[in-house]
C-alpha positions as CSV (number, residue, x, y, z in Angstrom):
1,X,135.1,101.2,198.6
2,X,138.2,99.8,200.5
3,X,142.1,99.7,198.9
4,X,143.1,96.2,199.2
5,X,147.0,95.8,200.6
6,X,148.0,93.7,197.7
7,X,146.3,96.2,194.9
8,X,142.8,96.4,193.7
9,X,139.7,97.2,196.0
10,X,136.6,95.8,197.4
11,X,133.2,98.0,196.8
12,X,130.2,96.9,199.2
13,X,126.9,98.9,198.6
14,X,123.4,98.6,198.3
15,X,120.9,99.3,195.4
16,X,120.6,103.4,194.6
17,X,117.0,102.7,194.4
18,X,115.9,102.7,198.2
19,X,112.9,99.8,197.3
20,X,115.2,97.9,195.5
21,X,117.6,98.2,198.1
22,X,115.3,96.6,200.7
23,X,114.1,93.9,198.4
24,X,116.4,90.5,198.4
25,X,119.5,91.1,196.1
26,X,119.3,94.9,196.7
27,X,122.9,94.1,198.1
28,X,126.2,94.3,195.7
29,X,130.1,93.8,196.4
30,X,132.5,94.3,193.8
31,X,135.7,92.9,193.3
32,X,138.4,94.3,191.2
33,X,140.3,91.5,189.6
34,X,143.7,90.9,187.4
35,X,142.1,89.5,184.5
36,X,138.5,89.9,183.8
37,X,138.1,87.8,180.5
38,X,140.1,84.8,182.2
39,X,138.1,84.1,185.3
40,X,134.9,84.9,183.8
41,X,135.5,82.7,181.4
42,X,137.0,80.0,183.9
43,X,133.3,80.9,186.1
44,X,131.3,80.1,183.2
45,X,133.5,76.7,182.4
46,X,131.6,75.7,185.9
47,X,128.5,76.9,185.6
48,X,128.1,80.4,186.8
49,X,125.4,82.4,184.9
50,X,126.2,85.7,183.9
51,X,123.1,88.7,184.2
52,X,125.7,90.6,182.0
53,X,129.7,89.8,180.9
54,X,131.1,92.7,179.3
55,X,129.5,96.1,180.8
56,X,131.4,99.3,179.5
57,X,131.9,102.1,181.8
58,X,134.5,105.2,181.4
59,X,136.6,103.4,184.2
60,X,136.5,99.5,183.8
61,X,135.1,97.1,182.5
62,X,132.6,94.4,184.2
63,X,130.6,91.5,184.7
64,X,127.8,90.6,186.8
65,X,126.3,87.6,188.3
66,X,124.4,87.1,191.3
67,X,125.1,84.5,194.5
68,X,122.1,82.3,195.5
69,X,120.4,84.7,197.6
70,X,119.7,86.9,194.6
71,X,122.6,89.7,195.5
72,X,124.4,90.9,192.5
73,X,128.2,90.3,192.4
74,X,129.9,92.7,189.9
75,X,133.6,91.9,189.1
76,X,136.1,94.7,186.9
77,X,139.3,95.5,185.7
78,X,140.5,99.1,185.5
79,X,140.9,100.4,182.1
80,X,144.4,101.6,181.7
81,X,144.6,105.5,181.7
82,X,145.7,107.1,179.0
C-alpha cells in the first residue's frame, strides 16, 4: 500500500489464495478515490461492468471490476471515522 502525495493511496497485491494468485487475474490494485458513487456511476455510463458496486467493509466502501486481462480492479472511499 503506498500514500499518494496528493491524499489517498494505491494498494497493489495478489490473490491470498496462492492458486488463485498464479492463475490470470490473481493480480489486484486498488485505488482510493474522492467520490465513489460518482465515477462508478460515470464508468458504467461507458460501459464498464461491475463484478460488484457497493461492497461493505468496516473501513470503506468499494467496487470491483476487472481490466481485460481478467485482473480485478477494486476502487474505495474511506468511511469517515467517527
Amino acid at each position: 500500500m503506498y500514500d499518494l502525495p496528493g491524499g489517498g493511496c494505491l494498494a497493489l497485491f495478489n490473490h491470498p489464495d496462492p492458486k488463485s494468485a498464479a492463475a490470470p487475474g490473481g493480480a489486484s490494485i486498488a485505488f482510493e478515490v474522492e467520490d465513489l458513487d460518482v465515477l462508478v456511476a460515470r464508468l458504467k455510463g461507458e460501459g464498464v461492468k461491475f463484478m460488484a458496486d457497493d461492497v461493505q467493509s468496516p473501513v470503506c466502501r468499494m467496487a470491483i471490476m476487472q481490466d481485460t486481462e481478467g485482473n480485478t480492479i477494486i476502487l474505495h472511499k474511506l468511511k469517515k471515522s467517527a
